[in-house]
LORO-979570 format. One record per atom (N, C-alpha, C, O): x, y, z negated. Coordinates in pm, whole numbers, padded with zeros to 5 digits, always signed. Example, Ala and Ser with C-alpha at 12.3 -4.5 7.8 and 13.67 -1.06 7.14 Angstrom:
BEGIN
+01319-00569-00780;+01230-00450-00780;+01320-00330-00780;+01424-00332-00846;+01285-00225-00708;+01367-00106-00714;+01290+00003-00787;+01341+00114-00804;
END
This chain:
BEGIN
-02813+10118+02645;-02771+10016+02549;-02890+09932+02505;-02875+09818+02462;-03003+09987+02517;-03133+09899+02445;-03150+09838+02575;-03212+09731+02577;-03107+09886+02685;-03147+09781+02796;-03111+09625+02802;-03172+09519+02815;-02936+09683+02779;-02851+09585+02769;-02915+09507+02671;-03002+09432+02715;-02895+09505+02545;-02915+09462+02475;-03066+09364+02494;-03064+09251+02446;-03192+09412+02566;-03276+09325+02613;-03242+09205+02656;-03267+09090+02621;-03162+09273+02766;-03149+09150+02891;-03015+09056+02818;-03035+08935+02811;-02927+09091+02783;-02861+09052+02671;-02906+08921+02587;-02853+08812+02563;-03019+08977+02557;-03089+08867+02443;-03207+08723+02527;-03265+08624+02484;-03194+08777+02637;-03289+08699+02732;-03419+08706+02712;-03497+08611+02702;-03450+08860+02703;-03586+08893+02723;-03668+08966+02835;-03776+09022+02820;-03623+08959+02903;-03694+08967+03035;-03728+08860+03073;-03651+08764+03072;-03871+08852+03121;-03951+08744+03137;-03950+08639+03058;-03979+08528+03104;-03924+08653+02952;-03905+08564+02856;-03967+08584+02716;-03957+08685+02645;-04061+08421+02678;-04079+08488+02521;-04035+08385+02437;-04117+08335+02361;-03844+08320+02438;-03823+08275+02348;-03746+08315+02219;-03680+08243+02143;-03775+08471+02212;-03732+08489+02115;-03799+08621+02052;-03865+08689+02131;-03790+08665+01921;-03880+08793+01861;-03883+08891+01928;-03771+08912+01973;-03979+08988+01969;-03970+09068+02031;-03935+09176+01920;-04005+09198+01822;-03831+09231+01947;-03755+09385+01904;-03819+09502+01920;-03834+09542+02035;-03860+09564+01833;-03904+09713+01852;-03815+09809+01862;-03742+09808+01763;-03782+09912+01953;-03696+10027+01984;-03646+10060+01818;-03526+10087+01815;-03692+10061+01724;-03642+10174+01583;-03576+10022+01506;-03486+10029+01422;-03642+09873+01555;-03565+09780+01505;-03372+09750+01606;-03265+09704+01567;-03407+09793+01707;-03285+09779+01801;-03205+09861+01754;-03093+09819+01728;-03236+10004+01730;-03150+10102+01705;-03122+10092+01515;-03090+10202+01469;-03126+10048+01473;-03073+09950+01332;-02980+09871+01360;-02869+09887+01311;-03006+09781+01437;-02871+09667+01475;-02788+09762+01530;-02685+09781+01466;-02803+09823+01624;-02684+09882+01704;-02627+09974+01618;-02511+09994+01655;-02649+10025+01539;-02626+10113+01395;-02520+10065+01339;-02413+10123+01319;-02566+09906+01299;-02497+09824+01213;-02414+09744+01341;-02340+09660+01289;-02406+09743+01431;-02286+09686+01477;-02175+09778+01541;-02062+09743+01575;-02238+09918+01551;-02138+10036+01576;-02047+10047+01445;-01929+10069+01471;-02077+10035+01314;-01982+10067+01197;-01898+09925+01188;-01790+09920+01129;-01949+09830+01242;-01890+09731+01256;-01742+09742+01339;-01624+09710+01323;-01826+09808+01435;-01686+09805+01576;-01597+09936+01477;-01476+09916+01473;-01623+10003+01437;-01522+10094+01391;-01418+10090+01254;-01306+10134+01228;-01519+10013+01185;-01419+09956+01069;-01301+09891+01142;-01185+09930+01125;-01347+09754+01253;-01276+09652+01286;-01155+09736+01348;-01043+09702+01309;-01162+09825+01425;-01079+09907+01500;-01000+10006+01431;-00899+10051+01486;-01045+10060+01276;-00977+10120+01227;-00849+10000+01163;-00726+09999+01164;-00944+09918+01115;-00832+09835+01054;-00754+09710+01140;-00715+09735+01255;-00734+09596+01089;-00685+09463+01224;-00788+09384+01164;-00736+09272+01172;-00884+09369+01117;-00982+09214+01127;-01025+09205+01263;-01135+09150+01251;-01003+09229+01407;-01071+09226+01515;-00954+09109+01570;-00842+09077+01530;-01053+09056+01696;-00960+08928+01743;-00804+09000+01814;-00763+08929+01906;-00746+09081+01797;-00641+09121+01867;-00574+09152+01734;-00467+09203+01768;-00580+09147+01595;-00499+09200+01528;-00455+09322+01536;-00345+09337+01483;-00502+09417+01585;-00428+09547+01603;-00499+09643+01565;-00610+09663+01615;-00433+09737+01444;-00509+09874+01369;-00489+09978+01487;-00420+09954+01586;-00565+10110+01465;-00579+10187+01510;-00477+10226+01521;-00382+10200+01447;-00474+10328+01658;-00312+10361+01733;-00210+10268+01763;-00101+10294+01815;-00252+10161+01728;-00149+10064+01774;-00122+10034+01861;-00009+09994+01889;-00247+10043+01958;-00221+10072+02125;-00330+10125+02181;-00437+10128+02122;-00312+10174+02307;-00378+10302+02335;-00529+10280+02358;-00624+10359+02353;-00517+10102+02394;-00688+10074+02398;-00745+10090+02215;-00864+10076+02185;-00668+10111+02142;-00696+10148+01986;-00758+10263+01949;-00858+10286+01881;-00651+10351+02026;-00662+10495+02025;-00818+10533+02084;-00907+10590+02021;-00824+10485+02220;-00933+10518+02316;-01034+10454+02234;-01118+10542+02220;-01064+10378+02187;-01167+10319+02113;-01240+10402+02042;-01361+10421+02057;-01134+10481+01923;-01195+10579+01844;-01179+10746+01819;-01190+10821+01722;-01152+10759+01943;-01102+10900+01936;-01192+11034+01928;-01175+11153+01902;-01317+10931+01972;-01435+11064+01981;-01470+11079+01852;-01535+11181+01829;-01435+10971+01713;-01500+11030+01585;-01386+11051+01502;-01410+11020+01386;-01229+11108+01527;-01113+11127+01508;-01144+11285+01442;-01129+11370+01529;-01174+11328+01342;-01185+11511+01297;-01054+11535+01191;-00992+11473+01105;-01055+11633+01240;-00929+11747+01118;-00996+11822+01037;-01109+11858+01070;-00944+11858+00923;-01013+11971+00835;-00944+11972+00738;-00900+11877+00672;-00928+12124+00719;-00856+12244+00634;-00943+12279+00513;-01033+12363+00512;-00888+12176+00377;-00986+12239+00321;-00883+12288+00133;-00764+12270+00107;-00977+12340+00055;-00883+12398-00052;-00939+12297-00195;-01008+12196-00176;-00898+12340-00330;-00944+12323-00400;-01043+12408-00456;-01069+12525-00427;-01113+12302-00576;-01281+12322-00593;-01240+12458-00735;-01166+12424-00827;-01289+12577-00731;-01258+12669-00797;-01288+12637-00969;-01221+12693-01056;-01404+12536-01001;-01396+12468-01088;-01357+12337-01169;-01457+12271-01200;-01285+12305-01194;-01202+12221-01222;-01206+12139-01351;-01151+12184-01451;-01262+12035-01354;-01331+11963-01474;-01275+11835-01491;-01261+11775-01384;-01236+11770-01599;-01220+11619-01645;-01092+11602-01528;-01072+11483-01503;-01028+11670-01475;-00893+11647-01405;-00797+11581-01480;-00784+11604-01600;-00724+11496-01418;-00621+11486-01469;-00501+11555-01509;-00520+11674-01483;-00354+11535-01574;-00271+11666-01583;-00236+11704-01418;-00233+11627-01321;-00215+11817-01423;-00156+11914-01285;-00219+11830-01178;-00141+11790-01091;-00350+11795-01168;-00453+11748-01110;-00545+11857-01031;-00606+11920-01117;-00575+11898-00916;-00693+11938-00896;-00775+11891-00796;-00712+11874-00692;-00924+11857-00786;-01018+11839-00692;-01110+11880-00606;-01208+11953-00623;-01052+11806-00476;-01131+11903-00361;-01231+11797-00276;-01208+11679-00248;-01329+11864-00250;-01441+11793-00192;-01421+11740-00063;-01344+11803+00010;-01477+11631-00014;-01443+11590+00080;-01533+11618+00219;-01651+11630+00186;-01520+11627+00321;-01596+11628+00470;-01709+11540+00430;-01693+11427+00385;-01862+11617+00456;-01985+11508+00422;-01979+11377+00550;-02058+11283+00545;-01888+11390+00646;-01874+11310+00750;-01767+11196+00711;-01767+11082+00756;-01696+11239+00636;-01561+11148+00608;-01592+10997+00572;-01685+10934+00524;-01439+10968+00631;-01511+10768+00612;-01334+10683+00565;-01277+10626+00473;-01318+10722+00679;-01157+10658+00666;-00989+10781+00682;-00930+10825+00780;-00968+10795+00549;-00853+10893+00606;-00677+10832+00721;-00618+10724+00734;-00664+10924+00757;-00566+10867+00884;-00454+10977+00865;-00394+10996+00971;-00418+11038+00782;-00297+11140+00767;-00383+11258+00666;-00498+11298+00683;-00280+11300+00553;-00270+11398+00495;-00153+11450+00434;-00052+11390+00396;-00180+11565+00431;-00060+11706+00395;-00121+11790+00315;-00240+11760+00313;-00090+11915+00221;-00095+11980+00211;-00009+12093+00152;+00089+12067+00082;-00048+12221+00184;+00047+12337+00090;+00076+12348-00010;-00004+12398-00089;+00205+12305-00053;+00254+12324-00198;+00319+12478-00243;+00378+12556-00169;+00292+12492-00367;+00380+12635-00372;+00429+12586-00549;+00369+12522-00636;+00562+12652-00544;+00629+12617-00707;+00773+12747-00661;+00832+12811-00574;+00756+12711-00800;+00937+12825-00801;+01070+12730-00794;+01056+12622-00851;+01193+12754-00735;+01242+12638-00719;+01356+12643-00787;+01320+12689-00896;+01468+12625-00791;+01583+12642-00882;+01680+12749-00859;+01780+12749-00930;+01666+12843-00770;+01670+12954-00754;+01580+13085-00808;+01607+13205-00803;+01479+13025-00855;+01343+13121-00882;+01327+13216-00800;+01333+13334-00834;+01300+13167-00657;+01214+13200-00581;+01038+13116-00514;+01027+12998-00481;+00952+13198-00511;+00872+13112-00442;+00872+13062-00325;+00886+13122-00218;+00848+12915-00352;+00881+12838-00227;+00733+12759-00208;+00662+12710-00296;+00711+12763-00062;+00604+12657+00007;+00673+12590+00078;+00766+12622+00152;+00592+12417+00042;+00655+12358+00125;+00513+12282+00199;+00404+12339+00202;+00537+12139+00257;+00404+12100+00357;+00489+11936+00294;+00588+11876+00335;+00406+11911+00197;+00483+11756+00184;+00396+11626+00177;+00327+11626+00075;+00381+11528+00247;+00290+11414+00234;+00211+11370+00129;+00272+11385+00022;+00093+11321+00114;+00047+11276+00009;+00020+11153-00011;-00048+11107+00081;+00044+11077-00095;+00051+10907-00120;-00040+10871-00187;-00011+10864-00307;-00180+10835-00150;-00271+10782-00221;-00255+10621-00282;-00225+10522-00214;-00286+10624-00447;-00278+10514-00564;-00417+10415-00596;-00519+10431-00530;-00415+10393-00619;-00523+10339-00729;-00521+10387-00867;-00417+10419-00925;-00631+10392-00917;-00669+10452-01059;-00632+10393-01150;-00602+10443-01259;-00627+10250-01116;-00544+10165-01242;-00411+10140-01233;-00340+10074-01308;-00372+10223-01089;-00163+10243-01100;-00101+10372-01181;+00005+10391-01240;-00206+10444-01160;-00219+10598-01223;-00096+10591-01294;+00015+10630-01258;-00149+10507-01456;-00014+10566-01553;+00120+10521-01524;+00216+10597-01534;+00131+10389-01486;+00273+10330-01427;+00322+10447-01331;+00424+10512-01356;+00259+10466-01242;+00330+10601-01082;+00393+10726-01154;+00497+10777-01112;+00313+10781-01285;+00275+10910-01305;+00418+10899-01408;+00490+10997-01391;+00469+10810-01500;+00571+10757-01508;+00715+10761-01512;+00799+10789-01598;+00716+10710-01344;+00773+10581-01260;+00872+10771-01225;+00808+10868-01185;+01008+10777-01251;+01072+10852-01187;+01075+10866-01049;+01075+10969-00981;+01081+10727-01011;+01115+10736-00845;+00964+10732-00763;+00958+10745-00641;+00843+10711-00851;+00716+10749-00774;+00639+10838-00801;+00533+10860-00743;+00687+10902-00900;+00586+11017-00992;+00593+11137-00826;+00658+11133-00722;+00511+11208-00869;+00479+11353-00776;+00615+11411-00799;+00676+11389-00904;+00674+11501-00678;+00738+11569-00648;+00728+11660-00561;+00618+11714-00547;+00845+11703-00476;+00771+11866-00346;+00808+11797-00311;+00879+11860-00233;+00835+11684-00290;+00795+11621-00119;+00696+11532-00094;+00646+11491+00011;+00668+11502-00243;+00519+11446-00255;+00414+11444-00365;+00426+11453-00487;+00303+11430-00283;+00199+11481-00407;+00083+11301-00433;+00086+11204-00356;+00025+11311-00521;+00049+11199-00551;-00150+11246-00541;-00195+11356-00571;-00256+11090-00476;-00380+11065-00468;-00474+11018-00505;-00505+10914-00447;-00538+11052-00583;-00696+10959-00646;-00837+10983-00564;-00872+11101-00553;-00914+10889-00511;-01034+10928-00444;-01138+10874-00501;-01144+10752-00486;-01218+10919-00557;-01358+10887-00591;-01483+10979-00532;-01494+11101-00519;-01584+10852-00497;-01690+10913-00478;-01662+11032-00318;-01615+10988-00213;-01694+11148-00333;-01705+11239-00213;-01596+11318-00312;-01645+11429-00329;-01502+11312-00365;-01436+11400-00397;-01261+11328-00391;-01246+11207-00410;-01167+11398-00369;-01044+11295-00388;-00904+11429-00485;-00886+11543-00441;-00844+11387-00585;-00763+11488-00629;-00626+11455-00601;-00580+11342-00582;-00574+11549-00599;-00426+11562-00591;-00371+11589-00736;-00417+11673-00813;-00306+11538-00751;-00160+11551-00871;-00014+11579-00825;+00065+11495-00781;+00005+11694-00839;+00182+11795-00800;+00241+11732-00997;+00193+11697-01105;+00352+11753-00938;+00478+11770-01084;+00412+11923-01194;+00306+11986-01184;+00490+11934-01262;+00488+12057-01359;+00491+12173-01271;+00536+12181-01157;+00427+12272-01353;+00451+12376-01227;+00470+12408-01082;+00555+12463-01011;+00333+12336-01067;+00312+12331-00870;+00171+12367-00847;+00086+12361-00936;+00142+12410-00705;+00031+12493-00697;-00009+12399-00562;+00082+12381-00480;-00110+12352-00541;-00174+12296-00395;-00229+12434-00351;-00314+12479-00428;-00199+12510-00245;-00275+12583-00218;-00421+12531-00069;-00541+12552-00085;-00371+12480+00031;-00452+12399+00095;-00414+12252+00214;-00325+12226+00295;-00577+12167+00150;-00505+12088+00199;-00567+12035+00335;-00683+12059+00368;-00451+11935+00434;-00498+11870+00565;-00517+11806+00559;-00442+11735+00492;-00652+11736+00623;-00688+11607+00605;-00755+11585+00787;-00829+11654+00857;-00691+11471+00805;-00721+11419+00969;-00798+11274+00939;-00710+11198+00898;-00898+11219+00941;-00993+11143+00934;-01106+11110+01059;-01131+11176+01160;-01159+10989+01015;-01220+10914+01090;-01363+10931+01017;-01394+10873+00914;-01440+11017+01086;-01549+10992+01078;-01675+10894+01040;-01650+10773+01046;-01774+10922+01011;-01907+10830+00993;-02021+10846+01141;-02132+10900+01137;-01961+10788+01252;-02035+10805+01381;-02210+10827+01322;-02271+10779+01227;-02250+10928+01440;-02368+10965+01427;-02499+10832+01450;-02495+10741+01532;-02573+10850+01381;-02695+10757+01423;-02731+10720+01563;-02742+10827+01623;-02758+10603+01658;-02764+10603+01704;-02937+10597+01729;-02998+10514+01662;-03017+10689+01829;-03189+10707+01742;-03260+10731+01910;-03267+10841+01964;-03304+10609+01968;-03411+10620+02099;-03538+10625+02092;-03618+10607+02183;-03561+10654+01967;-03704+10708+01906;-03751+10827+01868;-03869+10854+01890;-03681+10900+01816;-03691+11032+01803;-03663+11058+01898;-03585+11005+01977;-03795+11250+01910;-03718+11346+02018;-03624+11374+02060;-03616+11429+02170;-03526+11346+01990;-03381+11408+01972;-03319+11314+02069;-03267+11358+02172;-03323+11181+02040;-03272+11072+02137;-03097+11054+02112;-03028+11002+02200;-03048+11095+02006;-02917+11039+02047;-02896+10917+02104;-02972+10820+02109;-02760+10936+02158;-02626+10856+02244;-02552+10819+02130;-02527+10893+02035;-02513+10686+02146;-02364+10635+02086;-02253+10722+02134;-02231+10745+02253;-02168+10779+02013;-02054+10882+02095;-01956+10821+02100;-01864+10862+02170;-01948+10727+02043;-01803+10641+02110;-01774+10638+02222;-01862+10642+02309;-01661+10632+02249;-01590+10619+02403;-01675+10502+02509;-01698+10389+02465;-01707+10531+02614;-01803+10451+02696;-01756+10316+02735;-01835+10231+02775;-01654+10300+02727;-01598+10143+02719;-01637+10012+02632;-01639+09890+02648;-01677+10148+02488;-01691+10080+02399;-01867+10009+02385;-01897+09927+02297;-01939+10048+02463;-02059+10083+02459;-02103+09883+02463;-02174+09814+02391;-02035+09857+02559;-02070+09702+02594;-02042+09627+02493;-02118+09537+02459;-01941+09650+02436;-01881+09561+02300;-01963+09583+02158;-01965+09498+02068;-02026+09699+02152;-02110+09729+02069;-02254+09663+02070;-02325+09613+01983;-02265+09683+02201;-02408+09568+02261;-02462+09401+02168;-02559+09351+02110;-02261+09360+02225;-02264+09222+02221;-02240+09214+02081;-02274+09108+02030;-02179+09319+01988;-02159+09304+01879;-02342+09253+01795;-02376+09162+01718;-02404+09347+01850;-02561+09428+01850;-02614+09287+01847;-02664+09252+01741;-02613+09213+01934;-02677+09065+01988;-02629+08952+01893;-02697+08850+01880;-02528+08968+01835;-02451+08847+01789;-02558+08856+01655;-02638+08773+01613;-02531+08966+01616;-02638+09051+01475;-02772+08933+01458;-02816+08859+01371;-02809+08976+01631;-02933+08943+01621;-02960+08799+01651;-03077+08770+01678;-02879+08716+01650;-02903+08583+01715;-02874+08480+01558;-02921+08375+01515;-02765+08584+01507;-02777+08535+01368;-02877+08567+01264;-02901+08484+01176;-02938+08683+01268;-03061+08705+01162;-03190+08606+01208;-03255+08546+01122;-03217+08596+01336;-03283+08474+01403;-03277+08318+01410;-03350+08225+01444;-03123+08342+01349;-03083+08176+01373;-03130+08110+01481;-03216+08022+01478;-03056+08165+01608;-03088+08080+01739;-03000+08013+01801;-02892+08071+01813;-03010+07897+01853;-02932+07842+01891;-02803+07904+01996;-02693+07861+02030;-02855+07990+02016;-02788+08013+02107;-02639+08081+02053;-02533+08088+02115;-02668+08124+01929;-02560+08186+01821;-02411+08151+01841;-02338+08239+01887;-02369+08050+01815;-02231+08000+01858;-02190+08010+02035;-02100+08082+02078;-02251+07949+02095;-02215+07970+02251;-02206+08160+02268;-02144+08204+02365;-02269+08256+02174;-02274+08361+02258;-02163+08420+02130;-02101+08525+02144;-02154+08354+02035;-02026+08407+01925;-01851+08364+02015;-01743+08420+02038;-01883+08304+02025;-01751+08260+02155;-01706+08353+02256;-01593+08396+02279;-01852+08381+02327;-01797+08534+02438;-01839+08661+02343;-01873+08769+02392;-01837+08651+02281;-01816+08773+02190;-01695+08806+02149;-01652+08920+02166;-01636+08728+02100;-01527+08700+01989;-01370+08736+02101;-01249+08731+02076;-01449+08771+02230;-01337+08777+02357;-01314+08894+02400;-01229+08921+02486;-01402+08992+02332;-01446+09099+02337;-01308+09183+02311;-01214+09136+02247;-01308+09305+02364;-01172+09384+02395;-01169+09538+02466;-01061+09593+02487;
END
C-alpha cells in the first residue's frame, strides 16, 4: 500500500511534490481507512448503500465485524430507574445488532427468560419514551442509553438483564510499516486500492495540488 500510494502520488522519478515519510504515510492511510469504514458502515459513499445492503457491503467490512457476550457492571452507580450498566468492547465503534437475556416473573408467577431486542434513544428522548406506553421498555423490549465506553439498558419494573449480545463493528487496527511489528490493513483485500486512493486524495488536498480535482473525480468512482 505505501508503494501504491508512491507511485499513486507521482513520485517515482519525480520531485513535484513533498516527499512522505513511511510513519507520515501510515497516518494518512490510518485516516483514510476509518474513512472507508464509516462510509461503508453508513450511505455517505458514492453508491448510497449502508452496510449489508449488498454483498460488495458485506465483503467490504467483514474482517472487523466482532460478537461479544457480555454482563452487567456488578457496581452500579448514578443509573437510571431499572437501569443497569455494562462496559463496552475496548474495540467497539459502531453497533450492528443487539439482544439480551431478560428474566422477570410473568403473570403466571413463574420465572420466565426471554431474548428481546434492544432500541437505542437519545438522552434527551429519555423522559418522553420512559413515559410513552407504547415505547416505554417491555419483555420484548429493553430500552438504550450510550455514553462514553459504557452503554445501559432500562427493563420495565421487575426485570432482570442477565446477559447481554452485542455484534459490532470494530475500530480496525493501526495500520504501522515502521515498527517491528509491521502491521497489514485487515480489511478485505479489495478494499486495499480504494483505501490507497482514498490515502492520496488526503494527500493532494493537505498539499493543495493541482492535481486534486482531476484525481477527486477517479476517486469518487471508487467501488
Amino acid at each position: 500500500m505505501l508503494t501504491a500510494f508512491k507511485f499513486g502520488l507521482d513520485k517515482f522519478d519525480s520531485l513535484n511534490y513533498p516527499n512522505f515519510e513511511p510513519l507520515e504515510i501510515d497516518l494518512l492511510l490510518n485516516q483514510a481507512q476509518d474513512r472507508f469504514v464509516k462510509q461503508r458502515y453508513g450511505s455517505t459513499n458514492t453508491k448510497r448503500q449502508s452496510f449489508e445492503e449488498t454483498q460488495k457491503r458485506t465483503d467490504d467490512l467483514k474482517n472487523v465485524v466482532k460478537s461479544a457476550i457480555l454482563t452487567p457492571l456488578a457496581n452500579q452507580i448514578l443509573n437510571k430507574p431499572n437501569g443497569v450498566f455494562i462496559q463496552l468492547p475496548t474495540d467497539y465503534w459502531f453497533a450492528l445488532n443487539e439482544e439480551c437475556d431478560l428474566q422477570y416473573t410473568n403473570c403466571n408467577n413463574t420465572l420466565t427468560t426471554t431474548r428481546p431486542g434492544i432500541k437505542p434513544i437519545q438522552h434527551d428522548d429519555y423522559n418522553k419514551t420512559i413515559k410513552d406506553p407504547f415505547n416505554k421498555p417491555w419483555e420484548e423490549e429493553v430500552v438504550r442509553l450510550e455514553s462514553d465506553t459504557y452503554i445501559e439498558l432500562i427493563t420495565a419494573d421487575n426485570q432482570t438483564i442477565q446477559t447481554y449480545y452485542l455484534r459490532y463493528i470494530k475500530k480496525p487496527v493501526r495500520i504501522d510499516s515502521v515498527s517491528s511489528t509491521n502491521v497489514n490493513c485487515e480489511l478485505s483485500d479489495h478494499a486495499h486500492q480504494e483505501i490507497v486512493d482514498m490515502t492520496i486524495a488526503i494527500a493532494l488536498e493537505g498539499i493543495e495540488a493541482r492535481r486534486q480535482q482531476t484525481f477527486n473525480n477517479i476517486n469518487n468512482t471508487n467501488e
